[in-house]
TORKOLFI-449372 format. One record per residue (C-alpha): x, y, z; residue number from 0; residue in three letters. Coordinates in steps of 0.1 Angstrom, whole numbers, plus 5000, padded with zeros to 4 digits. Each point is the difference from the previous one (the first is absolute). Layout:
<rec u="X" v="Y" w="Z" k="NUM" r="ala"/>
...
This chain:
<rec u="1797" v="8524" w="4614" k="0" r="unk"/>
<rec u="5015" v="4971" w="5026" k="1" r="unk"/>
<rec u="5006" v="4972" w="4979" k="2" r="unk"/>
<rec u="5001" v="4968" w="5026" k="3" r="unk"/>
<rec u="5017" v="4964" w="4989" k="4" r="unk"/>
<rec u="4995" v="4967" w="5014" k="5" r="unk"/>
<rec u="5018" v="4965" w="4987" k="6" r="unk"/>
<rec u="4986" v="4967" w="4998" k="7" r="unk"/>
<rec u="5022" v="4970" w="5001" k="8" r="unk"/>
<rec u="4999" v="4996" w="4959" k="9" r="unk"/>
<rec u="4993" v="5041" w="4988" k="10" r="unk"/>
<rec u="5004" v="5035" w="5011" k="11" r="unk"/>
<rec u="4966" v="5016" w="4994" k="12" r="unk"/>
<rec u="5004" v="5044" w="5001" k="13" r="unk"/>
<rec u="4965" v="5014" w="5018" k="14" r="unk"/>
<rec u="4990" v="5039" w="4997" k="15" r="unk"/>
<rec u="4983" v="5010" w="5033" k="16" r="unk"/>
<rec u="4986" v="5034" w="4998" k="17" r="unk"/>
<rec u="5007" v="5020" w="5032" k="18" r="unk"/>
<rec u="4970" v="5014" w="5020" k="19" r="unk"/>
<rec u="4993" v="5037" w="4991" k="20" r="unk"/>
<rec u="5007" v="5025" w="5031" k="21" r="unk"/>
<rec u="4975" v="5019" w="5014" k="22" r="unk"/>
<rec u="5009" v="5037" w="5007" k="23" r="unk"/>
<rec u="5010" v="5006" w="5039" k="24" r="unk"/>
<rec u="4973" v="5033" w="4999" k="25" r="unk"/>
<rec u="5015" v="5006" w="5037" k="26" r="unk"/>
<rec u="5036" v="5006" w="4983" k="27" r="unk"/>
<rec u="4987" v="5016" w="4966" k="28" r="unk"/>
<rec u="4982" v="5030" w="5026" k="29" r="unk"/>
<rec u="5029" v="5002" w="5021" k="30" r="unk"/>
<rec u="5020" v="5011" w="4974" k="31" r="unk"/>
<rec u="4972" v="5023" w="4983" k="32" r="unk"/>
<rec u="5005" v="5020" w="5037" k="33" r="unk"/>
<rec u="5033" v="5002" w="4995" k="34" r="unk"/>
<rec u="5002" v="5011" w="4968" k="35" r="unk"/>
<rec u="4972" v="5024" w="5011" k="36" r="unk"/>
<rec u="5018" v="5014" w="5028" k="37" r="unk"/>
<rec u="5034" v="5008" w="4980" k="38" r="unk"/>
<rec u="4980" v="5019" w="4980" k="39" r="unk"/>
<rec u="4988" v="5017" w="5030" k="40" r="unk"/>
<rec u="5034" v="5009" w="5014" k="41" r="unk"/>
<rec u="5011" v="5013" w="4968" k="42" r="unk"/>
<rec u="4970" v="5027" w="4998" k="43" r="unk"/>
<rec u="5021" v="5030" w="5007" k="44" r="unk"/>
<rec u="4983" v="5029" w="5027" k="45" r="unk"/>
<rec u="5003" v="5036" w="4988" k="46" r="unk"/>
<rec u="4990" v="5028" w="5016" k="47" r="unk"/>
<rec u="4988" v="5028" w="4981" k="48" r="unk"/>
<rec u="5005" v="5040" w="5012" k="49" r="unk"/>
<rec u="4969" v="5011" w="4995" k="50" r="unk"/>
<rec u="4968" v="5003" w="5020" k="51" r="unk"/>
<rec u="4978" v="4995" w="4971" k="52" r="unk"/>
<rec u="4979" v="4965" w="5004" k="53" r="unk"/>
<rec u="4994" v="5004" w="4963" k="54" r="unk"/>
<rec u="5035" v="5003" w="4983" k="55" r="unk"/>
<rec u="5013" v="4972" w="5018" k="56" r="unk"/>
<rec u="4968" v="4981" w="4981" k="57" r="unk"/>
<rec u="5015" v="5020" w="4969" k="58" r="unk"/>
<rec u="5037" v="4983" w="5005" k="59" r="unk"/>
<rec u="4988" v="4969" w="5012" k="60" r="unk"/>
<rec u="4984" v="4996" w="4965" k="61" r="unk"/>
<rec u="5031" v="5015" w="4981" k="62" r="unk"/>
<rec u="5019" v="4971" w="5016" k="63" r="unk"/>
<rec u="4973" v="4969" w="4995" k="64" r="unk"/>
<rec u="5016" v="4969" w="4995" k="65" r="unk"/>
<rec u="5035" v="5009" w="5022" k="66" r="unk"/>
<rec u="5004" v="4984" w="5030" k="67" r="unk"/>
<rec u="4996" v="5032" w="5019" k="68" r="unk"/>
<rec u="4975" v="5010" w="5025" k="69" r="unk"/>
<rec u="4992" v="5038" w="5012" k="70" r="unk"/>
<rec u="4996" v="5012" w="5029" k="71" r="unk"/>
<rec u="4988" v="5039" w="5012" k="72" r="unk"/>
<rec u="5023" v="5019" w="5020" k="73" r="unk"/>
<rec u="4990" v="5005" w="5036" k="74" r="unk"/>
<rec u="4985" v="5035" w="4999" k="75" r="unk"/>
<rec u="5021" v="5011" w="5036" k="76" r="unk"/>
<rec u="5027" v="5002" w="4967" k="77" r="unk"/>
<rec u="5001" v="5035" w="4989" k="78" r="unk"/>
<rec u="5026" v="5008" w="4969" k="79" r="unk"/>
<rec u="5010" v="5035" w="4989" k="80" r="unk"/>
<rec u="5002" v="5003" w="4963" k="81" r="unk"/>
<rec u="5037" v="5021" w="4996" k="82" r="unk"/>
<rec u="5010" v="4985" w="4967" k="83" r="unk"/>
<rec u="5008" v="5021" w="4975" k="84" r="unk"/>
<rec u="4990" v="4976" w="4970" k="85" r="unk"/>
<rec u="4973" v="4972" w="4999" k="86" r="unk"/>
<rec u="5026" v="4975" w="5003" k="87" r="unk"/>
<rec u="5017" v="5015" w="5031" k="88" r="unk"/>
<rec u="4966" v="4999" w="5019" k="89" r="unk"/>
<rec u="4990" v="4965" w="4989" k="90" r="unk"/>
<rec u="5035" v="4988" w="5017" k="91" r="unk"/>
<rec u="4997" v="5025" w="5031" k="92" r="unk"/>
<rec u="4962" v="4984" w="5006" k="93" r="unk"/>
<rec u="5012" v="4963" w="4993" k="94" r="unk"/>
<rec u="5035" v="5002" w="5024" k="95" r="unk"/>
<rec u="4981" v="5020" w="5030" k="96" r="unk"/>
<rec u="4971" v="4972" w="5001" k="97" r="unk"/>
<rec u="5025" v="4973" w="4997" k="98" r="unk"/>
<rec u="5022" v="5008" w="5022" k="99" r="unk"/>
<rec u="4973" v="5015" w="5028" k="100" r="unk"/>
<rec u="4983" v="4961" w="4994" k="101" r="unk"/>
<rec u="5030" v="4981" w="4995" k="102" r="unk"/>
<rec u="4980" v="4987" w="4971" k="103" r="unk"/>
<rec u="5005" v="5002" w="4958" k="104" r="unk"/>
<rec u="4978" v="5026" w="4986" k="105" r="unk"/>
<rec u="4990" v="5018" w="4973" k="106" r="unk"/>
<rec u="4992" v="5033" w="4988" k="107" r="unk"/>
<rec u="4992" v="5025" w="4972" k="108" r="unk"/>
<rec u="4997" v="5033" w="4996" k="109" r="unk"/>
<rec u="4985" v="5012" w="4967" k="110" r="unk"/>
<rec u="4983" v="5039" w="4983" k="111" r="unk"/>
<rec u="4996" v="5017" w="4967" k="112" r="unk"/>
<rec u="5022" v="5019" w="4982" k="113" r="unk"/>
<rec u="4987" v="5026" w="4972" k="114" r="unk"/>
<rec u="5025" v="5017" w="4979" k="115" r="unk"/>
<rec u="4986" v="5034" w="4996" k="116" r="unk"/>
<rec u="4999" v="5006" w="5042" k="117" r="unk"/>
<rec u="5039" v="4989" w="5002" k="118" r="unk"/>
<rec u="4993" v="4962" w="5015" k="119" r="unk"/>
<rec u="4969" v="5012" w="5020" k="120" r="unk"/>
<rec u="4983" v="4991" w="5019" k="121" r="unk"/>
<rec u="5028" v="4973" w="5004" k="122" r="unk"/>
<rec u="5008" v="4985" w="5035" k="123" r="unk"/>
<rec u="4971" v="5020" w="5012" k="124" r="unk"/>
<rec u="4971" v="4986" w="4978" k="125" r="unk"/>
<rec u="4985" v="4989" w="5028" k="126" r="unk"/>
<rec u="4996" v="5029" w="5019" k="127" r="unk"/>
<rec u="4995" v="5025" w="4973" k="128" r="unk"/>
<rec u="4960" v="5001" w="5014" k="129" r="unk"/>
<rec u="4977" v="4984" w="5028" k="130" r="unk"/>
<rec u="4985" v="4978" w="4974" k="131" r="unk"/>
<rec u="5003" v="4982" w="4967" k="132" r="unk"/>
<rec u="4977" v="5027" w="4987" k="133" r="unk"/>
<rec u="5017" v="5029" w="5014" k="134" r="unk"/>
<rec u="5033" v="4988" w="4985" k="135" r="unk"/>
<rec u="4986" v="4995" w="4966" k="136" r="unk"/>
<rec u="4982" v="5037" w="4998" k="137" r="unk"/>
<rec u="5036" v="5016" w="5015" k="138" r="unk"/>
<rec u="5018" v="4981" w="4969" k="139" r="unk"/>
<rec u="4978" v="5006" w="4975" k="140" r="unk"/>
<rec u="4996" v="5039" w="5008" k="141" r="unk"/>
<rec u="5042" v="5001" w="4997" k="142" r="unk"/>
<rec u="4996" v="4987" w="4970" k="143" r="unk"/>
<rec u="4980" v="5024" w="4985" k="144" r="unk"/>
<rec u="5006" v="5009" w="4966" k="145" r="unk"/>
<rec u="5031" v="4975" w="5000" k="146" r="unk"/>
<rec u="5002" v="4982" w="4965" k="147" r="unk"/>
<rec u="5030" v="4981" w="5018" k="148" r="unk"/>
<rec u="4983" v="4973" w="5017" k="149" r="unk"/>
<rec u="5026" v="4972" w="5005" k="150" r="unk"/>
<rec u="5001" v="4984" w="5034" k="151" r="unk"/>
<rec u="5013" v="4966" w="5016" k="152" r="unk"/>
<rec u="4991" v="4979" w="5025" k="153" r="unk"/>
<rec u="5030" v="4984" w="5021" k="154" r="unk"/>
<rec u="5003" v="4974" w="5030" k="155" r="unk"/>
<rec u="5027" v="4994" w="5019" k="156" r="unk"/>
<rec u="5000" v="4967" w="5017" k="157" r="unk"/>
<rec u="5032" v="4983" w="5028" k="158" r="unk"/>
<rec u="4999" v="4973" w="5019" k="159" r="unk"/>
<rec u="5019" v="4999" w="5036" k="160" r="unk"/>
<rec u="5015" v="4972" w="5018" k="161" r="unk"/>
<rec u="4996" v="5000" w="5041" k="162" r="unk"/>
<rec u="5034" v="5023" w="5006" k="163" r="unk"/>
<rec u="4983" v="5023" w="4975" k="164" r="unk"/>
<rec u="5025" v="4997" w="4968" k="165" r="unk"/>
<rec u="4987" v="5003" w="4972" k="166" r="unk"/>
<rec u="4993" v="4965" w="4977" k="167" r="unk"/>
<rec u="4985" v="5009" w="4971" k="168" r="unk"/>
<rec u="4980" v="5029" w="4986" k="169" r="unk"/>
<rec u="4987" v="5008" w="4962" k="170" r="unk"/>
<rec u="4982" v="5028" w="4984" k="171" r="unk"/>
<rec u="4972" v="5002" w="4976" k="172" r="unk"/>
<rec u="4992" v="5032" w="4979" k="173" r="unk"/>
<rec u="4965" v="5002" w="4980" k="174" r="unk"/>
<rec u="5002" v="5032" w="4976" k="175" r="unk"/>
<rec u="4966" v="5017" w="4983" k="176" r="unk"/>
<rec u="4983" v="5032" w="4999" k="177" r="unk"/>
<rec u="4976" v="5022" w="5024" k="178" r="unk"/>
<rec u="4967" v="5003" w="4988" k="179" r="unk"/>
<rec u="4979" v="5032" w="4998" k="180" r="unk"/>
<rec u="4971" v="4986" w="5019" k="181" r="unk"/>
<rec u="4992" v="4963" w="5022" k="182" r="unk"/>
<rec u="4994" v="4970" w="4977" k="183" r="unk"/>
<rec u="4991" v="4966" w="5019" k="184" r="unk"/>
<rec u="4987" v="4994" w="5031" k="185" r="unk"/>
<rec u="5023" v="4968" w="5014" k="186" r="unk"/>
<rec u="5033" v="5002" w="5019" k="187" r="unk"/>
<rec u="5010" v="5029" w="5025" k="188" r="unk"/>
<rec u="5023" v="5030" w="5003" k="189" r="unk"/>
<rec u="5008" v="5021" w="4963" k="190" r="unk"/>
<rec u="4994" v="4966" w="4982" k="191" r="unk"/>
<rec u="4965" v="5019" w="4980" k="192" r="unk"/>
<rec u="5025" v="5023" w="4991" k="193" r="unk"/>
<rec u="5033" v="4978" w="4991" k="194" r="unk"/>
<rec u="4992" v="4995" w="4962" k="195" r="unk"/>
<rec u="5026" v="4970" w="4988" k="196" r="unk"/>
<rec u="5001" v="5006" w="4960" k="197" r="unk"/>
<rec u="5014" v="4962" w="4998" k="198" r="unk"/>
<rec u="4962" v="4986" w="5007" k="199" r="unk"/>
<rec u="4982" v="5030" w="4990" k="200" r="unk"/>
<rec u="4982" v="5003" w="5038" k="201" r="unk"/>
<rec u="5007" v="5020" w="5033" k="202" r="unk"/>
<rec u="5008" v="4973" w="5027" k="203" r="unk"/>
<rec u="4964" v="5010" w="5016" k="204" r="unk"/>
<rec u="4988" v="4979" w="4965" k="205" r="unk"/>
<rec u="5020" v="4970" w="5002" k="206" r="unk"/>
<rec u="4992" v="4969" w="5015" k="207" r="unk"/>
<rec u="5017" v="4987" w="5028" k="208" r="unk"/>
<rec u="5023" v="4979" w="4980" k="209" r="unk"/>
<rec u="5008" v="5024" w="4976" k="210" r="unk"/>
<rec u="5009" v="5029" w="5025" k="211" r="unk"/>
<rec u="5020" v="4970" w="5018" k="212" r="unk"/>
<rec u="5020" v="4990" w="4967" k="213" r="unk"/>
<rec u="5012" v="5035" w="4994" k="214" r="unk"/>
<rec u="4996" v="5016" w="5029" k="215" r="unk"/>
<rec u="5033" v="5023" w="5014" k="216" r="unk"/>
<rec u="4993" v="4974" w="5033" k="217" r="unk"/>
<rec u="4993" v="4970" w="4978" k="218" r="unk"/>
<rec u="5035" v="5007" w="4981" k="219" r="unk"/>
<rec u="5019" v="5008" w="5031" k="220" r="unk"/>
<rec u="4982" v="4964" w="5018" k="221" r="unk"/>
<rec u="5009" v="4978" w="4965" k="222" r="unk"/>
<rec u="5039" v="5010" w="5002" k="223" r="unk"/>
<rec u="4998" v="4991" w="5037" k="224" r="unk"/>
<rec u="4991" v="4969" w="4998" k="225" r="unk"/>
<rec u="5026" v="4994" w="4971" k="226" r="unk"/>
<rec u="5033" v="5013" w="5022" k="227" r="unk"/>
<rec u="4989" v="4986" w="5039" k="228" r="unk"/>
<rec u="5001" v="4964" w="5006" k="229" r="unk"/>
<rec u="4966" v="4997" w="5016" k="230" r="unk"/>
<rec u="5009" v="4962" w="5013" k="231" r="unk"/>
<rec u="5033" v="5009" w="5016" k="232" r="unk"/>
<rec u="4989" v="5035" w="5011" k="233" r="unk"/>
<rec u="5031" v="5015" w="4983" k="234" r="unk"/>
């Protein structure tokens, strides 16, 4: 409020004037809407992730919704040898090679099934313990025969690697539960109709999407991730 006063010769007489409203400079208001839009832009951080699966990145991308992180599928020319001797070694070999051969940050993972009664097996080599998801299930089940010990755990390995290839950050998520005798469920991939998790009463092949993502060995090892890196600051 302006308040305005004017004498006469005999009195002094106070007037309120009321100001005239603004009207909003539109032209300014989007200007600063794009800049605010591209900040957020140059904070989304690129990672690259060793693998040549289209579908896990999807898988991570998800794991990660909300971060200011985008992924990005390693070039397929990129070819990495899997020497680790433990999920965790592997996950840090794949991540440091890709960084370092795209001078990039990237991310990797490296994950299997462990079952008790076959000392760890089939371990670091889940993945290759058949030609198919089928085959690998029938080879585990027929070890198991006549087992009454049928504990087993998931784990994922997961590092993160700045451009010179050092290590930033890396976590590890372990699911336990139990082998089944026979496939229940018909979702998800890999031993999951076999991966019985006592906690929820279902193999992972009968969980929805969200609940194999809230307990997940991958969804454990992706939630204590995003607690330790600074996503903004890429650190």
């Amino acid at each position: 409020m302006i308040a305005l006063f004017a004498f006469g010769p005999s009195s002094a007489a106070a007037q309120q004037v009321e100001p005239k409203p603004q009207t909003p400079n539109l032209k300014t208001q989007n200007s600063k809407l794009k800049t605010q839009n591209s900040e957020v832009n140059l904070a989304m951080q690129t990672l690259i992730v060793a693998t040549g699966n289209p579908g896990k990145v999807a898988e991570m991308q998800a794991y990660l919704y909300g971060l200011p992180v985008q992924l990005q599928l390693k070039p397929p020319e990129i070819e990495i040898e899997e020497t680790g001797g433990t999920f965790a070694a592997n996950a840090r070999l794949k991540a440091s090679q890709v960084a370092v051969a795209l001078k990039a940050w990237a991310i990797a993972d490296d994950s299997g099934l462990a079952v008790a009664a076959l000392g760890g097996a089939p371990g670091l080599y889940s993945a290759r313990y058949g030609r198919t998801d089928a085959e690998r299930i029938a080879r585990l089940l027929r070890e198991l025969d006549g087992q009454e010990l049928r504990q087993a755990e998931f784990i994922c390995a997961l590092a993160i690697a700045r451009p010179d290839g050092a290590i930033a950050s890396e976590s590890e998520g372990i699911c336990p539960g139990e082998i089944l005798h026979a496939p229940a469920g018909s979702g998800g991939f890999g031993y999951d109709p076999i991966f019985y998790v006592p906690e929820v009463g279902l193999s992972f092949a009968e969980m929805s999407a969200a609940q194999k993502h809230a307990i997940s060995h991958r969804g454990r090892a992706f939630a204590a991730l995003r607690d330790r890196f600074d996503w903004q600051a890429g650190e």
